[in-house]
C-alpha positions as CSV (number, residue, x, y, z in Angstrom):
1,X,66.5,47.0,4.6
2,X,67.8,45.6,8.0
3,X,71.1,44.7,9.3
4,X,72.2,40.9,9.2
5,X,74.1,39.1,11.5
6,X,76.6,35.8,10.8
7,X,77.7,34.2,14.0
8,X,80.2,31.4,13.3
9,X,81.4,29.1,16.3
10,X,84.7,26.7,15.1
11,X,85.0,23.2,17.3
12,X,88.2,24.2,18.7
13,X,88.2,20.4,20.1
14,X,84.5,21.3,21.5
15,X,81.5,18.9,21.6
16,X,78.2,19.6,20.0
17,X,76.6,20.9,22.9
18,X,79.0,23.0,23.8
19,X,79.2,25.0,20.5
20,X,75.3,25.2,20.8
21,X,75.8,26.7,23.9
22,X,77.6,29.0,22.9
23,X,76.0,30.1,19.9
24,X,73.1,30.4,21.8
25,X,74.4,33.0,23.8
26,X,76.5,35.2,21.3
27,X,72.7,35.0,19.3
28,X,71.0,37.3,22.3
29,X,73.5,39.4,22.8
30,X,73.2,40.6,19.4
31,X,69.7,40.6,19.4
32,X,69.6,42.3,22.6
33,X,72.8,44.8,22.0
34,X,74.2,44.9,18.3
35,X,70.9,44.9,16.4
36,X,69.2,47.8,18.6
37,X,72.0,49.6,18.1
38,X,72.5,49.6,14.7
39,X,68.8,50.0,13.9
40,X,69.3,53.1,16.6
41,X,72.1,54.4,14.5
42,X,70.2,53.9,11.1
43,X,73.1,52.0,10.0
44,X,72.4,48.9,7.5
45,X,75.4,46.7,7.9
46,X,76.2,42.8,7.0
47,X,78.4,41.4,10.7
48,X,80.5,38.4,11.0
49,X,80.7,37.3,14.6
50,X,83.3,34.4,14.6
51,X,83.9,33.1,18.0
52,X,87.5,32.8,19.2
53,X,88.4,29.4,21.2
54,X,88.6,31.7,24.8
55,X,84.8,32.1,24.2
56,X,84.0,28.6,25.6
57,X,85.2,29.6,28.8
58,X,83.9,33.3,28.8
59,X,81.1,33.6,31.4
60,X,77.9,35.4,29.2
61,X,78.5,38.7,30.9
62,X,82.2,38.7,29.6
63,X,80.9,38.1,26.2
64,X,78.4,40.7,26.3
65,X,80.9,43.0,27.1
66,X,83.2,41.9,24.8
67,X,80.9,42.6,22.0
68,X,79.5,45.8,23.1
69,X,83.0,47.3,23.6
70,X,83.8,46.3,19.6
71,X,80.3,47.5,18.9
72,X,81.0,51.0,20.4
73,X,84.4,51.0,18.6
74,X,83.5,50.1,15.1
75,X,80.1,52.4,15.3
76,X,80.7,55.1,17.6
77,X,77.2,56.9,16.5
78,X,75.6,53.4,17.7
79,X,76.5,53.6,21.4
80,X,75.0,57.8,21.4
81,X,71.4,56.8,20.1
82,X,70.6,54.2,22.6
């Protein structure tokens, strides 16, 4: 069994390509930080990323950071076995 990961990105007033966009990006991050990690941790877990309206105007490194700081808070173990 594998972790899954939901990402959810409202219209907060947004076009189409925008929200594409921006899903696009909060999709690598977690396959490039979250799902490593967790699979590191040997932790099997179901995550919800909803995008809050400031994450239109995030640049990508301030959403990778964003996520890896909650990732290291909510699984502690995750951030050790990388």
């Amino acid at each position: 069994m594998r972790s899954r990961v939901a990402i959810v990105v409202p219209k907060h007033g947004h076009e189409i390509v925008a929200r594409n966009r921006l899903k696009r990006r909060l999709r690598e991050i977690v396959r490039t930080e979250l799902l490593p990690r967790l699979d590191g941790a040997a932790a099997v877990e179901d995550v919800l990323v909803r995008a809050r309206a400031e994450a239109y105007r995030a640049r990508f490194a301030d959403l990778r950071e964003e996520l890896v700081h909650w990732i290291d808070r909510r699984w502690p173990d995750a951030s050790r076995s990388r």
